[in-house]
C-alpha positions in Angstrom: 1.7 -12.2 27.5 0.2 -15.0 29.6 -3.7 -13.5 28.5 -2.6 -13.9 24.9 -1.6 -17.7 25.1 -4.4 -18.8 26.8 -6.7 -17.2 24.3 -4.5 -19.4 21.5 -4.7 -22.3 23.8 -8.7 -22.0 24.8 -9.5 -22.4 20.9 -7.8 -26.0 20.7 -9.3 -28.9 21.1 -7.1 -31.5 23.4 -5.0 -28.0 24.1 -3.8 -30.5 27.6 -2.9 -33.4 25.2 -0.6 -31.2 23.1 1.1 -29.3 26.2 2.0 -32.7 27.9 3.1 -34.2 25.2 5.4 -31.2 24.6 6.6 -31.0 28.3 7.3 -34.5 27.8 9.1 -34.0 24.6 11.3 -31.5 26.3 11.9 -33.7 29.0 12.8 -36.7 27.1 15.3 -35.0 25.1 17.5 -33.3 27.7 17.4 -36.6 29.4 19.0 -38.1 26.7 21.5 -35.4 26.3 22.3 -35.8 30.3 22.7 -39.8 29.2 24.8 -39.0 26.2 27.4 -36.7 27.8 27.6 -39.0 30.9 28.2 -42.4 29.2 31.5 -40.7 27.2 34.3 -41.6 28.8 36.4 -38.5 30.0 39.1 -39.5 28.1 37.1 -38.1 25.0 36.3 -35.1 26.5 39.6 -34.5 27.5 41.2 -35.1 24.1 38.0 -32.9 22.5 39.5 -30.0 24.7 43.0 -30.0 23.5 42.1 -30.7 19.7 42.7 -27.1 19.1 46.2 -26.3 21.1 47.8 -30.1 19.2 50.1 -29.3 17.0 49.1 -30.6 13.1 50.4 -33.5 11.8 53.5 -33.4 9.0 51.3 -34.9 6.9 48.5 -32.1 6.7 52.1 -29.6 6.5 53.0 -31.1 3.9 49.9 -31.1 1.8 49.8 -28.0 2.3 52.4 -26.4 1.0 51.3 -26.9 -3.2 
């Protein structure tokens, strides 16, 4: 499998550019994710995780009972 993408790769100009600038890409974004989820305060998570076990709201019962 590895013969086969070098063969691809050989034929590209820059082919060292384009793979850096992918690995750094990749990087980038999971480093944001990591900075996303750790900034939230856990209050939100913790209120994310027992969204589905509350109990609905009247209201919502109530509209739907047409």
């Amino acid at each position: 499998m590895l013969k086969f993408y070098n063969k691809i790769v050989a034929g590209v100009d820059n082919a060292t550019i384009y793979q850096s600038i992918a690995l750094l890409l990749f990087f980038l974004f999971f480093l944001f994710l990591i900075i996303v989820v750790v900034k939230k305060p856990k209050k939100y998570y913790h209120d994310m995780s027992n969204l589905p076990l509350d109990e609905p709201d009247e209201d919502t019962n109530l509209n739907n009972t047409n």
